[in-house]
N, C-alpha and C positions, 0 to 999 in steps of 0.2 A: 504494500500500500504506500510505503515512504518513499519507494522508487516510481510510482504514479507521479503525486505531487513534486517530482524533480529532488527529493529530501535522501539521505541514506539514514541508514539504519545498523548500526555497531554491535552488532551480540560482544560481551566480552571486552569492551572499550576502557583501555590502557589510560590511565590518569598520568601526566608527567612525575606525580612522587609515588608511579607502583603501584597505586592500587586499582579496581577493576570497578566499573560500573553493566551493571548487565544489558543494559542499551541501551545505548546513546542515540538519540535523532539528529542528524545533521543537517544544516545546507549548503552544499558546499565547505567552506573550514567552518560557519556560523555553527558553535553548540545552540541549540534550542532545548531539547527535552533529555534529563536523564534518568531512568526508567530501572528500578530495584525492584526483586521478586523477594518478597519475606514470607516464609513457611512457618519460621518460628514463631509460635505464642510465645513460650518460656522468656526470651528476650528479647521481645519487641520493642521497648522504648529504649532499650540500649542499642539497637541493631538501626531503629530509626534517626535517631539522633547519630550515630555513624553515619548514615545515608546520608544527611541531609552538610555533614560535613564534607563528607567526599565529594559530593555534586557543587558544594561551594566553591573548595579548593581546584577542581578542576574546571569551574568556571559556567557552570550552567545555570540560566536564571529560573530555570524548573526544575519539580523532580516531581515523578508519581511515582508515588511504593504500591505495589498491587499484594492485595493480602485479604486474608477472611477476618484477620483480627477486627474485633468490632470498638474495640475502643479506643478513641483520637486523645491522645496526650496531649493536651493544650498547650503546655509549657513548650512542647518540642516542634509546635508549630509553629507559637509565636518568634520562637526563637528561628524559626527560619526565615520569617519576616523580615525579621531584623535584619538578616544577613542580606537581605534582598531576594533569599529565593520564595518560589509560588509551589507550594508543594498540597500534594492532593495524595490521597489516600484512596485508592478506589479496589474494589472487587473486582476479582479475573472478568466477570461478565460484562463489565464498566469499561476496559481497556480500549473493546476495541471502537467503540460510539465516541469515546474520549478523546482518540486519535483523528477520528474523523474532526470533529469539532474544532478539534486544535490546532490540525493541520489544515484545514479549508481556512483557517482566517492569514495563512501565509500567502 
């Protein structure tokens, strides 16, 4: 679908200090969306609050974590604000309506 819209799409996308983001949406070098799959209940707000630094440090001004977890850590959102990122939280079902949306306004 991100190859429709002109956009790539990174499984596996290499941060400059080493760490791995599970997909990147690109356009061109532009980062736009950086895209984490969270399984873990046990460590979700520790695993989120990771995320949302990694997507920092490597420069993206989005992130969606796609998860069943149903409960939104207020703190660890706000705190993404701050940092300037737009992070959303959505269910596997959610991903792929979300992308559409997200990428039709490029």
């Amino acid at each position: 679908m991100a190859g429709e819209l002109g956009l790539s799409a990174i499984p596996e996308y290499r941060t400059p200090d080493g760490t791995r983001i599970d997909v990147a949406i690109l356009k061109e070098e532009k980062k736009l969306v950086a895209i984490e799959l969270e399984a873990s209940f046990k460590w979700f707000p520790q695993r989120l609050l990771y995320d949302v630094v990694k997507a920092h440090r490597a420069g993206f001004p989005e992130l969606w974590v796609v998860s069943n977890f149903t409960s939104k850590p207020g703190w660890i959102i706000n705190y993404a604000g701050e940092l300037g990122i737009s992070l959303r939280i959505l269910k596997e079902r959610e991903v792929l309506e979300g992308l559409r949306v997200r990428l039709a306004r490029l």
